[in-house]
matplotlib code that plots the C-alpha trace (Angstrom):
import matplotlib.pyplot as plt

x = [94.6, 94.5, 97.1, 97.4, 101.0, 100.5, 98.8, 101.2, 99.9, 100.9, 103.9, 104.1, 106.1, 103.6, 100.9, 103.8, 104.6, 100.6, 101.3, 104.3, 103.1, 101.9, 105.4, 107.4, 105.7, 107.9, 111.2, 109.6, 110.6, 114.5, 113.8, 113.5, 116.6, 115.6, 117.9, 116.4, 117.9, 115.7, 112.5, 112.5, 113.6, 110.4, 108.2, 110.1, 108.8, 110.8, 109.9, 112.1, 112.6, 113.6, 113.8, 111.2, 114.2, 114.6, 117.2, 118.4, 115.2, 111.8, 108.3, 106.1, 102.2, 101.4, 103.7, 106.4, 110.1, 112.3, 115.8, 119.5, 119.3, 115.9, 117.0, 120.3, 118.6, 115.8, 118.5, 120.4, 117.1, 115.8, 119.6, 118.3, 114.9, 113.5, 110.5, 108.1, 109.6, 107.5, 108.3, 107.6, 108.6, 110.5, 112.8, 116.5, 116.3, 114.0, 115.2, 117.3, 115.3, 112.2, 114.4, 116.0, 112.4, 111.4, 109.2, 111.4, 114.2, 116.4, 117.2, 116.9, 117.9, 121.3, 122.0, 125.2, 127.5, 128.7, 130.8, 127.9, 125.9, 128.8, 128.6, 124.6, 124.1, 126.3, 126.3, 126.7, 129.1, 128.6, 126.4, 126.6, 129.6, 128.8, 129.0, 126.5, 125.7, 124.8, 121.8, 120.2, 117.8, 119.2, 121.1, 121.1, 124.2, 124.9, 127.7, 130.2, 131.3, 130.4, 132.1, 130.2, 126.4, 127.0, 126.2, 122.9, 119.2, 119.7, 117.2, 118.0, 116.5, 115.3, 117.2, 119.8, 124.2, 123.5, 121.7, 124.4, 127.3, 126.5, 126.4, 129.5, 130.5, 129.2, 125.5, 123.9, 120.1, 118.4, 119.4, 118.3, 114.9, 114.5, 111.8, 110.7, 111.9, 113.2, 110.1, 108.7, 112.7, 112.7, 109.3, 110.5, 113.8, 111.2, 109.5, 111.9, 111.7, 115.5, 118.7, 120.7, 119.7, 122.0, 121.9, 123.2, 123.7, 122.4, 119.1, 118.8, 120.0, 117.0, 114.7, 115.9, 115.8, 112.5, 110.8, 112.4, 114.4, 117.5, 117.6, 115.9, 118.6, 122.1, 124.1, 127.5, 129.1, 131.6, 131.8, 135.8, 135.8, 133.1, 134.2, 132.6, 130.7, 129.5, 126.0, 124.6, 122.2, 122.3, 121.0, 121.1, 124.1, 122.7, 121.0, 124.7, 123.4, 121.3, 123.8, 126.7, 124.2, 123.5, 127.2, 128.4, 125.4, 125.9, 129.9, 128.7, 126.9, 130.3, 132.3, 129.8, 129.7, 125.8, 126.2, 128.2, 125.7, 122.8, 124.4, 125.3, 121.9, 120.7, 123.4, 126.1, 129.6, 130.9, 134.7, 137.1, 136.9, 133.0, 133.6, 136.5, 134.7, 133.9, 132.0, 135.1, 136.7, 133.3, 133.6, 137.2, 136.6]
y = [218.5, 214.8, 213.6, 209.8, 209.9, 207.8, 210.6, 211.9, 215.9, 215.5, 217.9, 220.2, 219.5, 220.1, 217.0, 215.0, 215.8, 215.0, 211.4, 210.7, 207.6, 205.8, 206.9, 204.9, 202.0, 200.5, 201.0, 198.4, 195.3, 196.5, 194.6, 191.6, 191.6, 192.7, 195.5, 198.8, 198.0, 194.6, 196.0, 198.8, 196.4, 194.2, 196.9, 198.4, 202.3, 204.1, 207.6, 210.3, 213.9, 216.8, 220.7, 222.6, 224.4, 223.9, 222.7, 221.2, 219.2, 219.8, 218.2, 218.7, 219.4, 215.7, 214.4, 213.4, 214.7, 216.9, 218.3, 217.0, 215.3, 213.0, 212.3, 211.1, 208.9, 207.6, 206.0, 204.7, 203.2, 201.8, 199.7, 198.3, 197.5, 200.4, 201.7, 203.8, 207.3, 209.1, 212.9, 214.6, 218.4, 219.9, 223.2, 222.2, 222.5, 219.7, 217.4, 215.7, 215.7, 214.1, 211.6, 210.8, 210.6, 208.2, 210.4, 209.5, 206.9, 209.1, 212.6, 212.9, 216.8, 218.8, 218.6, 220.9, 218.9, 220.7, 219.6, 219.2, 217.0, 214.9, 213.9, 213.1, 211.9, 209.7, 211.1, 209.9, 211.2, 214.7, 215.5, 219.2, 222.0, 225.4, 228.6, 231.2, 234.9, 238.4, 239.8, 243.2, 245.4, 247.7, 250.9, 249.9, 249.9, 246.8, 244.1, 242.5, 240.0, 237.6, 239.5, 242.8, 241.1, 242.3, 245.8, 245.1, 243.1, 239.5, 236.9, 233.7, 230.4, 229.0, 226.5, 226.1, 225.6, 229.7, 230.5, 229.4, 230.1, 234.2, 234.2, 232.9, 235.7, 238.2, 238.7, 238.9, 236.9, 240.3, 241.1, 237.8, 237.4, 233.8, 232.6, 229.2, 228.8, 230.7, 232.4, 233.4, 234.8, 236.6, 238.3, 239.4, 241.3, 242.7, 243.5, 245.0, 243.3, 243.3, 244.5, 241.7, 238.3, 235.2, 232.1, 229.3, 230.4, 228.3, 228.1, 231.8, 232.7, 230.0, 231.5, 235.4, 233.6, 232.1, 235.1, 237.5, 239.8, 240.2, 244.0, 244.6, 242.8, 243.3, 239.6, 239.4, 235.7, 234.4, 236.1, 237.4, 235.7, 232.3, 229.2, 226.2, 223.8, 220.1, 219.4, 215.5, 213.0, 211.5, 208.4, 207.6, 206.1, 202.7, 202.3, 200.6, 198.6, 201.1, 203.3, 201.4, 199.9, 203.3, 204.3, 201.6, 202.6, 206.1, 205.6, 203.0, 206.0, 208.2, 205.8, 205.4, 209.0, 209.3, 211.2, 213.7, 214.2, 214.4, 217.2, 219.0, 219.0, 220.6, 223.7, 222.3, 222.4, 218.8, 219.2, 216.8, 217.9, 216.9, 214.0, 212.5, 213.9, 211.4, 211.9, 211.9, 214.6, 216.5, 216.3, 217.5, 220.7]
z = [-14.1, -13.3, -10.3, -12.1, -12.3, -15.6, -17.5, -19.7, -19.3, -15.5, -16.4, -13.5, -10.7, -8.4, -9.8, -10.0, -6.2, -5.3, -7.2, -5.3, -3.7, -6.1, -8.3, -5.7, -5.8, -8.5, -6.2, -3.6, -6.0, -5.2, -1.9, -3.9, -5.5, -8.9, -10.6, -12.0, -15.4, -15.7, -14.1, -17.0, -19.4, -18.5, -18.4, -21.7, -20.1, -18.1, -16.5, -16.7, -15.1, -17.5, -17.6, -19.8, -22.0, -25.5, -26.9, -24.1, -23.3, -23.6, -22.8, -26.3, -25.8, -27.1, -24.2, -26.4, -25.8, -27.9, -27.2, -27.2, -23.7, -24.4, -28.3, -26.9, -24.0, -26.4, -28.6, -25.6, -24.4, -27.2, -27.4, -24.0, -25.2, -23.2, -26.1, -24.1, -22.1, -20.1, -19.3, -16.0, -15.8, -12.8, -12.7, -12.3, -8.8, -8.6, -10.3, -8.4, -5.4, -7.6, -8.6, -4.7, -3.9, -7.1, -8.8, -11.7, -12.8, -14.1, -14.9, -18.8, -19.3, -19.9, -16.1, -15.1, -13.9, -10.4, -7.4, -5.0, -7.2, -8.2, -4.5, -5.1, -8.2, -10.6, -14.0, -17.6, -19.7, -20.8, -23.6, -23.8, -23.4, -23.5, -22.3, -20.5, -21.8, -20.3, -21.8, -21.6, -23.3, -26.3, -25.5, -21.7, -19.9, -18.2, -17.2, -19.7, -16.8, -14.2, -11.7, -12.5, -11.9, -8.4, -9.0, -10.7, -10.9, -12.5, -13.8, -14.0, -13.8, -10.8, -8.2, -11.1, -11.1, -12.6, -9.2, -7.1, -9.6, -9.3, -5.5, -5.0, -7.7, -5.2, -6.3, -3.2, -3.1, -2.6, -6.2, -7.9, -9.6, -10.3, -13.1, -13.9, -17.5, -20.2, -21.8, -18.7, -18.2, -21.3, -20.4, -17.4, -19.3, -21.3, -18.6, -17.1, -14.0, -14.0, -15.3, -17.0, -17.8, -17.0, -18.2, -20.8, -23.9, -26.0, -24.4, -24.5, -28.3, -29.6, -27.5, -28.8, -32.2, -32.0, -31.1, -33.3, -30.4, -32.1, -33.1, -29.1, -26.9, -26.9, -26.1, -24.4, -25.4, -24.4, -20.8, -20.6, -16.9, -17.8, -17.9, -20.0, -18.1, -19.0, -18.2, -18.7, -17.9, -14.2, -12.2, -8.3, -7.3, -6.3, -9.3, -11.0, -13.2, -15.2, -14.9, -16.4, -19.3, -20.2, -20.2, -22.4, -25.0, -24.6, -25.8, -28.6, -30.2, -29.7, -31.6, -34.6, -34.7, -34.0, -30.9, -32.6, -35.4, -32.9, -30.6, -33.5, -35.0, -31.6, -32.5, -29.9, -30.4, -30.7, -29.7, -28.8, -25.0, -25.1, -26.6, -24.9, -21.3, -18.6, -15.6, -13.7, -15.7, -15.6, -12.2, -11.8, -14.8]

ax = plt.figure().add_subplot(projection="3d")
ax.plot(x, y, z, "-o")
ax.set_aspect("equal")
plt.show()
């Protein structure tokens, strides 16, 4: 695998990590005076840091992008003259440290919106709600709540808002068996590698639909004691002006309708709650 940071198959974490250096070479020019927003805008590329999990966001084989998040930023970008978006792969718990660290200029994925990031990162407005599921293998007893995962095995993503969500439910670490994305997940239920597997919802019903699991797993959605969470693109905080330019492109396509005809083609719920949500409401859920 080549470490040239400006290949477009660098899509592990780890190569990405290795280029590091050269990545933050473009955040030197801030010294200079000159914003984010116009350094991208003169370059018309921008690099971006997303989760491998369709539909939410996804990193195709040709290095193109596919999922709600990336289609939503590519039409922001392209308002702001930004043409060419480049894709670098992390889990969700990297992605906010690779961008603090400039392996990318912004997070393009369905990132949760949490508490402890709010005080990290500055968000867009939210472009997904939804809710997360229980699922188990086929005749297997297991947990219809959140507050039941204590007593057994769970899988979950990795270094996610799920990860920490279920240990302050009470699932101690010692019972959490953590997997890098959502087929690797569903192998391990298979597997059985664990008990239950936790996670959002609408991640996990495409990936039980792709491959055809349906009469194998049983699905418990909505979770009685869940609560619907917003998840969204995010930015560093000094990074204003590309930040606000993005907000103000992101809410044009709200009010024309395109956002909501976008989200829903992904198979999200388009409610008035998601699209009347702010980052400061998100914040406050």
């Amino acid at each position: 695998m080549s470490r040239d940071p400006t290949r477009r198959h660098a899509i592990l974490a780890s190569a990405v990590a290795l280029a590091a250096p050269a990545l933050l070479l473009p955040r030197a020019a801030a010294a200079e005076g000159q914003g984010l927003l116009a350094r991208l805008q003169a370059s018309k590329k921008v690099r971006v840091g997303l989760a491998n999990q369709p539909p939410f966001s996804a990193l195709n084989p040709d290095g193109s992008l596919s999922g709600v998040a990336p289609t939503i930023a590519r039409m922001v970008l392209t308002r702001l003259g930004i043409t060419e978006v480049e894709g670098f792969i992390g889990g969700y718990g990297e992605l906010v440290p690779g961008m603090m660290a400039g392996r990318w200029d912004f997070i393009s994925a369905c990132l949760t919106v949490t508490e402890p990031r709010c005080k990290q990162v500055a968000y867009s407005d939210p472009i997904t709600s939804d809710g997360r599921c229980i699922v188990t293998l086929k005749g297997e007893k297991g947990p219809k709540k959140i507050a039941e995962l204590k007593d057994y095995v769970v899988g979950l993503l990795g270094g996610g808002a799920d990860f920490r969500l279920v240990q302050v439910r009470g699932v101690p670490l010692a019972s959490l068996r953590q997997f890098p994305n959502d087929t690797a997940l569903m192998d391990g239920l298979l597997a059985k590698r664990f008990q239950a597997q936790f996670g959002s919802h609408p991640g996990i019903a495409a990936m039980i639909q792709k491959r055809g699991l349906e009469k194998e797993l049983d699905v418990v959605f909505p979770i009685e004691d869940d609560a619907i969470s917003f998840a969204a693109c995010a930015f560093r905080k000094e990074d204003t002006d590309l930040h606000a330019a993005f907000q103000r492109e992101l809410r044009a396509l709200k009010a024309s309708g395109e956002f909501g005809k976008v989200v829903s083609s992904f198979g999200f719920d388009v409610s008035d709650r998601l699209l009347t949500a702010t980052p400061e409401k998100a914040c406050t859920f």
